[in-house]
ROSE-4610 file (N, C-alpha, C; in Angstrom, 1 decimal, always signed):
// ROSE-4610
residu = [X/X/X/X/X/X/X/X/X/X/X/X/X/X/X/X/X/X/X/X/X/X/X/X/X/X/X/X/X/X/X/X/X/X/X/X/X/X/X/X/X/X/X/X/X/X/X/X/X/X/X/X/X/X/X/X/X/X/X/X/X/X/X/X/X/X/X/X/X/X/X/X/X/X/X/X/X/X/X/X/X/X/X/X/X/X/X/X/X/X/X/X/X/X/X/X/X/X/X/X/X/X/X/X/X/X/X/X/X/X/X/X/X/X/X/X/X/X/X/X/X/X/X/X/X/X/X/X/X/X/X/X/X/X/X/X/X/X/X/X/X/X/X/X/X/X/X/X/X/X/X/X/X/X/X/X/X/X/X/X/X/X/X/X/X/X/X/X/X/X/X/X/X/X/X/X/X/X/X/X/X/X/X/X/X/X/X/X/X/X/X/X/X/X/X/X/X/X/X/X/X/X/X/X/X/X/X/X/X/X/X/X/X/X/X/X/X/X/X/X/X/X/X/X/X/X/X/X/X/X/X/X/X/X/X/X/X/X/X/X/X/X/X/X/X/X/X/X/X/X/X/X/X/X/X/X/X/X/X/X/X/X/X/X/X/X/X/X/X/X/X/X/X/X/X/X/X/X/X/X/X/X/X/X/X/X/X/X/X/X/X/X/X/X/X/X/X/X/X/X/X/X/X/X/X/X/X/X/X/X/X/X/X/X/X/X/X/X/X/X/X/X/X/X/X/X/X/X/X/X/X/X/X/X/X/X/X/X/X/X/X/X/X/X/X/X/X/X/X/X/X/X/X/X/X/X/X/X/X/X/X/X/X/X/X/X/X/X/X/X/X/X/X/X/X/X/X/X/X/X/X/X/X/X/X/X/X/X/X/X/X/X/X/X/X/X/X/X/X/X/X/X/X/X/X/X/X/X/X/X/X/X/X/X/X/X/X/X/X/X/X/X/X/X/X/X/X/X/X/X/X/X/X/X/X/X/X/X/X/X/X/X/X/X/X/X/X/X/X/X/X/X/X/X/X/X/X/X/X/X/X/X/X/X/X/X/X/X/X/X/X/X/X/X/X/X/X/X/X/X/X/X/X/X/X/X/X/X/X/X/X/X/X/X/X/X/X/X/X/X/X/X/X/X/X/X/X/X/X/X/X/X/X/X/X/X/X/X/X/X/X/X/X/X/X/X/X/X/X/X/X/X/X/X/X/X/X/X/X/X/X/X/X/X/X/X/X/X/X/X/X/X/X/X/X/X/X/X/X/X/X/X/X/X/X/X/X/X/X/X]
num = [1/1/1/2/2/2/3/3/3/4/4/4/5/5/5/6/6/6/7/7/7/8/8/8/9/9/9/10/10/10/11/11/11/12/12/12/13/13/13/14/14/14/15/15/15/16/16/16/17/17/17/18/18/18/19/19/19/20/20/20/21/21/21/22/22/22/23/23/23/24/24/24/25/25/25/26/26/26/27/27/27/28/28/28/29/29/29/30/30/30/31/31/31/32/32/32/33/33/33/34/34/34/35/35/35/36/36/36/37/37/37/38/38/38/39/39/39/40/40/40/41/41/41/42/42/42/43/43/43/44/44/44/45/45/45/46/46/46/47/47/47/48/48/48/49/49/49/50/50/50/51/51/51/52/52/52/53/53/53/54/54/54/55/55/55/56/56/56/57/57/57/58/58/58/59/59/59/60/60/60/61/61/61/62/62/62/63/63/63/64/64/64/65/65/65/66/66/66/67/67/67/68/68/68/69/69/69/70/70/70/71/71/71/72/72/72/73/73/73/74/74/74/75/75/75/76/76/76/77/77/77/78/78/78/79/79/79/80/80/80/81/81/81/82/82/82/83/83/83/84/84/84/85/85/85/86/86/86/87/87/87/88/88/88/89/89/89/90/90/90/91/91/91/92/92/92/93/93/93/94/94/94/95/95/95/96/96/96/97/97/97/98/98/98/99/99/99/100/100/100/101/101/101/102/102/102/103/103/103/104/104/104/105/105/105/106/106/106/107/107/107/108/108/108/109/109/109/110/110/110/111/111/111/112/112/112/113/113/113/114/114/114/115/115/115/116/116/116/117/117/117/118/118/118/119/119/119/120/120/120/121/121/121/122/122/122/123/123/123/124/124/124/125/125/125/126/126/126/127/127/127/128/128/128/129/129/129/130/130/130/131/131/131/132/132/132/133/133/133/134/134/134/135/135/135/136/136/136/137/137/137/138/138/138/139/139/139/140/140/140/141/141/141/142/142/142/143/143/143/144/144/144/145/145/145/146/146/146/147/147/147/148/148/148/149/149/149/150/150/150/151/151/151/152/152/152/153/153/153/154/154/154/155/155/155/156/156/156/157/157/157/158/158/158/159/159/159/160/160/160/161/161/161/162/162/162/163/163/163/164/164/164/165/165/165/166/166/166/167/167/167/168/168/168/169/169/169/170/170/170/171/171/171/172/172/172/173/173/173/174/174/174/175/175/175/176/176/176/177/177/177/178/178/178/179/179/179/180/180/180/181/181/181/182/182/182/183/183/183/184/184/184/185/185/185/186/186/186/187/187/187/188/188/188/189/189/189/190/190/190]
x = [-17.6/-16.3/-15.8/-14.8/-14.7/-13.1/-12.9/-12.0/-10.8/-9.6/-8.2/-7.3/-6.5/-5.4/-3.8/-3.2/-1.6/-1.4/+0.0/+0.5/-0.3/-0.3/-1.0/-2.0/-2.7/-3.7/-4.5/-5.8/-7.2/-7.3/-8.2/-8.6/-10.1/-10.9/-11.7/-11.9/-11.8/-11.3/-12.5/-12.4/-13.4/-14.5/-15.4/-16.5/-17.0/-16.2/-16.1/-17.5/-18.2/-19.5/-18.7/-17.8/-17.0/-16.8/-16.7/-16.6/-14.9/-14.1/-13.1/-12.5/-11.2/-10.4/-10.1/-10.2/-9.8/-9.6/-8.4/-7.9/-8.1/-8.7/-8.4/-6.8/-6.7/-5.2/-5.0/-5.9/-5.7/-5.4/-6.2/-5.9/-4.9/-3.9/-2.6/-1.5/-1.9/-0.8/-0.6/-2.1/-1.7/-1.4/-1.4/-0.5/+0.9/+0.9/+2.6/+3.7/+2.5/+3.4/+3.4/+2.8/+2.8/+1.9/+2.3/+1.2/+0.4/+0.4/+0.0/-0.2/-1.7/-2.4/-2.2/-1.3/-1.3/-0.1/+1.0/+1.7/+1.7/+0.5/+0.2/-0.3/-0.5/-1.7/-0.1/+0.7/+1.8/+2.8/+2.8/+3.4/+2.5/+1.4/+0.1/+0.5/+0.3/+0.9/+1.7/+2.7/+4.3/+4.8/+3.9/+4.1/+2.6/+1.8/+0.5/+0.5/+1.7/+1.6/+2.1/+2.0/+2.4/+1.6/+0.1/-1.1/-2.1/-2.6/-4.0/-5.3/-6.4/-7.5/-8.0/-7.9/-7.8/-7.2/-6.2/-5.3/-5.7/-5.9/-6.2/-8.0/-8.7/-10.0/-10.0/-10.8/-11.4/-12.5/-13.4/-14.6/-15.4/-16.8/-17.5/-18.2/-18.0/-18.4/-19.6/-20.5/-21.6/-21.5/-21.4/-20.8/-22.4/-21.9/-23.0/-22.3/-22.2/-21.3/-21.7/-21.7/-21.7/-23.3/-23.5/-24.9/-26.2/-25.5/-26.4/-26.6/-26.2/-26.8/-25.7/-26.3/-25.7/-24.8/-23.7/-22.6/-21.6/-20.8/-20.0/-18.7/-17.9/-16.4/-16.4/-14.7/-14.2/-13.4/-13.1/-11.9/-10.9/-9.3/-8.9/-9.0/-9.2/-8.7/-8.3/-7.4/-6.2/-7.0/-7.0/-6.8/-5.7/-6.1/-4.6/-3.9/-3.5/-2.2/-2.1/-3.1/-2.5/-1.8/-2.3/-1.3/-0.2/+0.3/+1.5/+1.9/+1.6/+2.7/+2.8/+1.8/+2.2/+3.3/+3.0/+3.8/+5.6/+5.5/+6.8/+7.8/+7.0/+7.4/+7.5/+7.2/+7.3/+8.3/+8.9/+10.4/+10.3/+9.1/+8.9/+9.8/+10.0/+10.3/+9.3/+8.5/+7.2/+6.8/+7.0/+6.9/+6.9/+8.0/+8.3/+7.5/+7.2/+6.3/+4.7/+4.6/+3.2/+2.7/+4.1/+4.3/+3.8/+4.3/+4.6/+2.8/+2.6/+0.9/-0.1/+0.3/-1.0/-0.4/+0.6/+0.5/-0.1/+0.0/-0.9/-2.4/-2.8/-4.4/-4.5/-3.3/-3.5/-4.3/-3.1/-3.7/-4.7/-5.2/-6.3/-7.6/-7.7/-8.5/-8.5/-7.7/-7.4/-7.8/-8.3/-9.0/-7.5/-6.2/-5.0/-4.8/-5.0/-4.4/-3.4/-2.2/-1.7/-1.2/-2.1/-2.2/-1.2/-0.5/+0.5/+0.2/+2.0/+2.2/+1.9/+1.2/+1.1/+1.6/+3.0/+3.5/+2.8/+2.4/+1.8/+0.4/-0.4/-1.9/-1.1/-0.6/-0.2/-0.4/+0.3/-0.1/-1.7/-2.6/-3.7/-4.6/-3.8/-4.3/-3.9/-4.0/-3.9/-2.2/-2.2/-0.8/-0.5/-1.5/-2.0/-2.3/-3.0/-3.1/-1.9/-1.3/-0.2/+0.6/+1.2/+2.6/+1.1/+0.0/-1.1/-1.1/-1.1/-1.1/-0.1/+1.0/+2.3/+2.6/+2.6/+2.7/+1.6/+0.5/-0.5/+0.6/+0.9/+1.5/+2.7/+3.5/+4.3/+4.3/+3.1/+2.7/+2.7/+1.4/+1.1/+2.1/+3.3/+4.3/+5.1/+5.0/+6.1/+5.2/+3.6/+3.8/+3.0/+3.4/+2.9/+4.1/+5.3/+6.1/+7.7/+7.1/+8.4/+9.1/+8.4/+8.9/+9.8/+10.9/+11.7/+11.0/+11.6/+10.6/+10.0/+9.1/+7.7/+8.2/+9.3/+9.5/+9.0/+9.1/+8.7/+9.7/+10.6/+11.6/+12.2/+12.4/+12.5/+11.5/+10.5/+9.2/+9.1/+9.6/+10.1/+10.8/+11.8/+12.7/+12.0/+11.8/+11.3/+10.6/+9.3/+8.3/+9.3/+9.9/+10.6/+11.7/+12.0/+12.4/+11.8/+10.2/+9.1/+8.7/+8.9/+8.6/+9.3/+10.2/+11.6/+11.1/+10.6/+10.6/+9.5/+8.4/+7.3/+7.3/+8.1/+8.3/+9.1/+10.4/+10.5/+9.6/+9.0/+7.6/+6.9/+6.2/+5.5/+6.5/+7.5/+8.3/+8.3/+8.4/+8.7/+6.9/+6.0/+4.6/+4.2/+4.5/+3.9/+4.8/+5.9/+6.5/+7.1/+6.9/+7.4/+8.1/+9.1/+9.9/+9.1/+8.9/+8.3/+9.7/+9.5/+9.9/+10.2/+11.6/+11.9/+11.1/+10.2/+9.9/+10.5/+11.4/+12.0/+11.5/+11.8/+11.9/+10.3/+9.5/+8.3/+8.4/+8.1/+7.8/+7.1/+8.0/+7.9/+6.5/+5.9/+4.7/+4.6/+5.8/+6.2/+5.6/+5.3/+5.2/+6.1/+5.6/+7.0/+7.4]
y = [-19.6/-19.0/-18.1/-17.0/-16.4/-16.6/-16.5/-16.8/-16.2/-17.4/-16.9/-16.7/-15.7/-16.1/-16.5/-16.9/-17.8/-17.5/-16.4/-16.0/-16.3/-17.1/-17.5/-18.4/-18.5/-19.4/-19.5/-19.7/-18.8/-20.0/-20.0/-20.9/-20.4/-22.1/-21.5/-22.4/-21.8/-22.6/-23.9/-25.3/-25.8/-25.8/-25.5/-25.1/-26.4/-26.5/-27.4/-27.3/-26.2/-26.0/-25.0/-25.3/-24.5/-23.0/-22.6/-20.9/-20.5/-21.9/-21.4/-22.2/-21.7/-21.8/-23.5/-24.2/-25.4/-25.4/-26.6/-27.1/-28.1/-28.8/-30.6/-30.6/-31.9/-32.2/-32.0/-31.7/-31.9/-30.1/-29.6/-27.9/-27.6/-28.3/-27.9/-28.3/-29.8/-30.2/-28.9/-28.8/-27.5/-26.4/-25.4/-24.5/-24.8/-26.2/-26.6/-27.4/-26.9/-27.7/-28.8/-29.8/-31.2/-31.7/-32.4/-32.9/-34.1/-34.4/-35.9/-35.4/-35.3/-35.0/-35.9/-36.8/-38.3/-37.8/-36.8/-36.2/-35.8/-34.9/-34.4/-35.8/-36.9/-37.2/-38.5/-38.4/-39.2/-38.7/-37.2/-36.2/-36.4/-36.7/-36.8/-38.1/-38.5/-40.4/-40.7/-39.9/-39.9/-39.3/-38.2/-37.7/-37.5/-38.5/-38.6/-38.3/-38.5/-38.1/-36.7/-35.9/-34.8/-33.5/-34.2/-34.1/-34.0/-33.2/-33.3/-33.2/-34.0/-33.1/-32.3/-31.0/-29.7/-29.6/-30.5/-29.4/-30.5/-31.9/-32.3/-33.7/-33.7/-34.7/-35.4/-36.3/-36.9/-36.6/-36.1/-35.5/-36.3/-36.8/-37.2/-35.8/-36.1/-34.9/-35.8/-34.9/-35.7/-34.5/-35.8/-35.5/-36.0/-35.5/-36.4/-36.9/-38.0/-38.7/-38.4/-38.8/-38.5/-39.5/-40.0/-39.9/-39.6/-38.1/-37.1/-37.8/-39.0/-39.9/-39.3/-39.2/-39.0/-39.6/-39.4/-40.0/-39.9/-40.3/-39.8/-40.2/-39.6/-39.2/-39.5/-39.5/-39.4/-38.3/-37.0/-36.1/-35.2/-35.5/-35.2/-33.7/-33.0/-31.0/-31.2/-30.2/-29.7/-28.3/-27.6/-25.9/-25.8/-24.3/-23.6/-23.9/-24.3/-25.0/-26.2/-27.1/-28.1/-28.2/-26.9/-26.6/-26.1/-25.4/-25.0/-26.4/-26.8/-28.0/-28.9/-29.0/-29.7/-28.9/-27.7/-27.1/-27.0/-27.3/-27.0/-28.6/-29.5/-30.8/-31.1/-29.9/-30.0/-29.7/-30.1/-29.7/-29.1/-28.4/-28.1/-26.4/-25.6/-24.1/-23.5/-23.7/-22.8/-23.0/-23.8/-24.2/-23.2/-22.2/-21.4/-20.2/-19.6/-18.9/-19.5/-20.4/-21.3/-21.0/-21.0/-21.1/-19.4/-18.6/-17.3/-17.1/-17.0/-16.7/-17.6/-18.6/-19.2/-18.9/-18.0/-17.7/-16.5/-15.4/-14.4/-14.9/-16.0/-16.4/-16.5/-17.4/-17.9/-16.5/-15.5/-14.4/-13.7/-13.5/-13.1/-14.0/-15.1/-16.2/-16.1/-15.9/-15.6/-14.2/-13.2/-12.1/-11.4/-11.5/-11.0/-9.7/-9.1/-8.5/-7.1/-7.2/-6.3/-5.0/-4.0/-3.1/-2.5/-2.2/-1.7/-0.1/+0.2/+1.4/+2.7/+3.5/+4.5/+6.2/+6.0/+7.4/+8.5/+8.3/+9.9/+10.1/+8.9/+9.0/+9.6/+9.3/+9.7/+11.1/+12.5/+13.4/+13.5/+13.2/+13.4/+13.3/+12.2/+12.6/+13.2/+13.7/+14.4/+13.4/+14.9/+14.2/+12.7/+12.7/+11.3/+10.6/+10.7/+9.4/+9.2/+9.5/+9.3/+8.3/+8.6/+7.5/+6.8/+6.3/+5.4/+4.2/+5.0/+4.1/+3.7/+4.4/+3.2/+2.4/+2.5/+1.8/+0.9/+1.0/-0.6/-1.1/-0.7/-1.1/-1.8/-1.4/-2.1/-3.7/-3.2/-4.2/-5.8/-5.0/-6.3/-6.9/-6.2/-6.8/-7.5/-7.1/-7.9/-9.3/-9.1/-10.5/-11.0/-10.8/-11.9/-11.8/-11.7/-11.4/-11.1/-11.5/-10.8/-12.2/-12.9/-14.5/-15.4/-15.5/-17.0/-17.9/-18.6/-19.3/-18.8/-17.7/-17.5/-17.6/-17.4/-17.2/-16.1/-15.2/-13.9/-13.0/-13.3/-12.2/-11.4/-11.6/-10.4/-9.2/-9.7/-8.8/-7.8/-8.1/-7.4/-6.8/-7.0/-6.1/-5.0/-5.2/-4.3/-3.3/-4.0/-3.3/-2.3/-2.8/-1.9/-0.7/-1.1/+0.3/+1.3/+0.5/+1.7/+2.1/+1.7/+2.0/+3.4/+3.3/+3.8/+5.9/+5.4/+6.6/+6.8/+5.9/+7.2/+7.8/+7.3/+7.8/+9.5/+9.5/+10.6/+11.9/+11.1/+11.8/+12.2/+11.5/+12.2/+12.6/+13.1/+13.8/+15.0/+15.2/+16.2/+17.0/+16.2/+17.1/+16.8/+16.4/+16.7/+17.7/+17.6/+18.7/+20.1/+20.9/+22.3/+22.9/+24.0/+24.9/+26.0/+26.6/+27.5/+28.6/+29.6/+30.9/+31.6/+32.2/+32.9/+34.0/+34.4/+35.9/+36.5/+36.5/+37.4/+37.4/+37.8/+37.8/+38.5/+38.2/+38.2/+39.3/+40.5/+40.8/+40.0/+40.6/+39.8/+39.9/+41.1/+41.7/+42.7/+43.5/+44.7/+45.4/+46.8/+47.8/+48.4/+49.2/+50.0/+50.9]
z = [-21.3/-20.9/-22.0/-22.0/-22.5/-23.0/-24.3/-25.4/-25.3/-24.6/-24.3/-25.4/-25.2/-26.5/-25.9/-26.5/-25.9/-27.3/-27.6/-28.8/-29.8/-30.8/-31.6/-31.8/-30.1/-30.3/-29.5/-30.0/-29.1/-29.0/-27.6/-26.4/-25.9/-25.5/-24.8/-23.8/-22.5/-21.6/-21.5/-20.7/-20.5/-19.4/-19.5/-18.7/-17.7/-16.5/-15.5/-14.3/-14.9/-13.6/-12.8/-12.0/-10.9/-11.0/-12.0/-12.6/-12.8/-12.9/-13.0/-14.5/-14.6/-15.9/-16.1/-16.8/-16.8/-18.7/-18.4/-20.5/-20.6/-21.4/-22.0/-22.1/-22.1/-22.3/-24.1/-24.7/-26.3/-26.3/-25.7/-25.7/-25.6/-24.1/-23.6/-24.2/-25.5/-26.3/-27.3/-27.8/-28.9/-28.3/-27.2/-26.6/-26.3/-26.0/-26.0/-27.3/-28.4/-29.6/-30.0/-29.2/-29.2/-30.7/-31.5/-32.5/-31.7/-31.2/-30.5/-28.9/-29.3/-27.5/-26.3/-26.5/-25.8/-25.1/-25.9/-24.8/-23.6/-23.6/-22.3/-20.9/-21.7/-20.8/-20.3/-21.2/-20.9/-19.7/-19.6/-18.6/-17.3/-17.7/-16.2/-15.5/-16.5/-16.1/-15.3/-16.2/-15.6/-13.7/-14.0/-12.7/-11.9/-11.6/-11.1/-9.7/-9.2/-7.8/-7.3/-8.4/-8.3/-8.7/-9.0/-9.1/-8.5/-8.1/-7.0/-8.2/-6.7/-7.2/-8.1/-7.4/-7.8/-9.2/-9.8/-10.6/-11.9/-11.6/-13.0/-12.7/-13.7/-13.2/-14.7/-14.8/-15.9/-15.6/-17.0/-16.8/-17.8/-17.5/-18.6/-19.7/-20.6/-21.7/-22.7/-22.6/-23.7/-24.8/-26.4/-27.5/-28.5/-29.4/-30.2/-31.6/-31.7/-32.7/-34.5/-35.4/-36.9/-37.3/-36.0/-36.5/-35.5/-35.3/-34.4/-32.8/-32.4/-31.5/-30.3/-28.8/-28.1/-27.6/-27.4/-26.4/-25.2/-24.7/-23.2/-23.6/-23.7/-23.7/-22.8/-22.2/-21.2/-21.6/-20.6/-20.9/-19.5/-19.9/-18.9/-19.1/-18.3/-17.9/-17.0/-17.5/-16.1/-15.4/-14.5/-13.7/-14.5/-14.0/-14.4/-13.8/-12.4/-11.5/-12.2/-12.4/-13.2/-15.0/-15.5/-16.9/-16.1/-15.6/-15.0/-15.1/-13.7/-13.9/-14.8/-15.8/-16.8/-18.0/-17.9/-18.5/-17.5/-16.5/-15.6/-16.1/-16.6/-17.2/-18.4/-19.4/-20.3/-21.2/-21.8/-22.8/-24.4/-24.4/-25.4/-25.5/-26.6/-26.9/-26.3/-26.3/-25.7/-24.9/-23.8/-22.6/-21.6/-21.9/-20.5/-20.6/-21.8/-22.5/-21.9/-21.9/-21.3/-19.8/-19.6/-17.6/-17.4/-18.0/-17.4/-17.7/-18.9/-19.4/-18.5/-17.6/-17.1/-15.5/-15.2/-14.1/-13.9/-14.9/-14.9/-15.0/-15.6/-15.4/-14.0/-12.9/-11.7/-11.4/-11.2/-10.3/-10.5/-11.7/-12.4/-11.9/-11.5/-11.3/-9.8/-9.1/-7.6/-7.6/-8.5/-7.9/-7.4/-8.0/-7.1/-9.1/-8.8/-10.2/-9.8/-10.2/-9.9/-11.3/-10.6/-11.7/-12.1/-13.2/-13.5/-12.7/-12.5/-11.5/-13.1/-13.4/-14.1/-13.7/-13.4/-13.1/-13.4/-14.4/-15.3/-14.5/-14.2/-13.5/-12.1/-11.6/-10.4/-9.8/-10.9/-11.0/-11.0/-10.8/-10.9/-9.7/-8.7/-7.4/-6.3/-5.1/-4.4/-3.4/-2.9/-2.2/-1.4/-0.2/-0.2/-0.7/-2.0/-2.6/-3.3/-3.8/-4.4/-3.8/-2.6/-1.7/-1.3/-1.3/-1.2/-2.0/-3.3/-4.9/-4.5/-4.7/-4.6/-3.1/-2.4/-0.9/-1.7/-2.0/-2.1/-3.3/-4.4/-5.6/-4.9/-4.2/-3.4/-2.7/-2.0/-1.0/-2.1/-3.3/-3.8/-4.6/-5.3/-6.3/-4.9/-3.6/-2.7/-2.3/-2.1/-2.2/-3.0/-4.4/-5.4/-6.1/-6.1/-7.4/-6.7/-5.3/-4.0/-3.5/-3.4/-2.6/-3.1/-2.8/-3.2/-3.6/-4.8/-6.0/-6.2/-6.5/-6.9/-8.7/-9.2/-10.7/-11.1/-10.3/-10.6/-10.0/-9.7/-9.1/-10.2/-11.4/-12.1/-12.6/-12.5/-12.6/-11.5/-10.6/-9.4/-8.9/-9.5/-9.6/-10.1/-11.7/-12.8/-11.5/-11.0/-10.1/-9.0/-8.5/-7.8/-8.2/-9.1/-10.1/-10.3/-10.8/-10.7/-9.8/-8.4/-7.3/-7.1/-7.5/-6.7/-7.9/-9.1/-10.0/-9.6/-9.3/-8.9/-7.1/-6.4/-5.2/-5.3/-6.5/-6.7/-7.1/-8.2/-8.5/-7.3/-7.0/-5.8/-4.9/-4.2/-3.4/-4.1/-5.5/-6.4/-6.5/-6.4/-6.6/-5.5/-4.1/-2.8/-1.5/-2.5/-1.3/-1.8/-0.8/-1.6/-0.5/-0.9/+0.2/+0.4/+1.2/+1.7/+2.0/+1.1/+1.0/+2.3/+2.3/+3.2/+3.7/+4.3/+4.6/+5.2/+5.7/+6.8/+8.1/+8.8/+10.1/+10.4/+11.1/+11.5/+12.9/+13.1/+14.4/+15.7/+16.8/+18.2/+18.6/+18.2/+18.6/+19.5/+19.7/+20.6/+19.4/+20.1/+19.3/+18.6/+17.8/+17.3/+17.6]
């Protein structure tokens, strides 16, 4: 898997077979500050039924101990839905900071990425495409970033601000006034 960063601290996620993002609980204490990885697994504990499946497992890990001999761990990972909520229960400074960065993984992992709106590219495609890019840019900031609770209603806002400036844009480079000519003959002779 390929090497995350969280402010000041690279990650690599753990490789669960599945193709998706998963953390040890020792990973998610050091992204949340904790010195003592028993934190996290104290938060799992604590709220177990608030837990599926999907979001947290104990995994057997084969290790090889200090005298090269094989061995089996036991280790919990969370999904990324499962660091969220562990991070949604967590009281640390860096906590909310945690939340926002592994919900951009959600969407990213969901194949949902929403590309920032680039006014300036805009200019560069044709008049339909223009209110195209933004109508899809629209669509998807309304529903990933549009919904009650989603904790993303300020990002949304933002998006729609931008909405609102490249709509003028394109009104401004897709529409034009067409010049007076004057009055056109009936087609009588003269």
């Amino acid at each position: 898997m390929k090497e995350l960063t969280f402010k000041d601290h690279s990650v690599v996620p753990f490789d669960n077979g599945d193709g998706k993002i998963w953390f040890t609980g020792e990973q998610l204490a050091d992204l949340l500050g904790y010195a003592d990885s028993k934190k996290v697994s104290n938060i799992c504990n604590r709220h177990k039924d608030e837990f599926t499946e999907s979001m947290t497992d104990i995994l057997k890990v084969r290790t090889s101990n200090e005298n090269n001999e094989i061995q089996y761990t036991s280790v919990r990972a969370f999904s990324v839905r499962g660091s969220h909520l562990v991070g949604m229960l967590s009281r640390t400074k860096v906590a909310k900071d945690l939340r926002i960065w592994l919900l951009d993984l959600v969407e990213k992992e969901a194949g949902v990425e929403i590309e920032a709106l680039d006014v300036q590219s805009l200019a560069q495609l044709a008049g339909q495409g223009i209110h195209d890019a933004i109508a899809t840019f629209d669509k998807k900031s309304f529903k990933h970033r549009g919904q009650k609770g989603s904790g993303l209603m300020a990002q949304r806002k933002r998006d729609i601000k931008r909405v609102k400036e490249a709509t003028l844009l394109a009104l401004k480079l897709t529409q034009f006034a067409i010049p007076d000519l004057g009055d056109f003959p009936d087609g009588e002779p003269a």
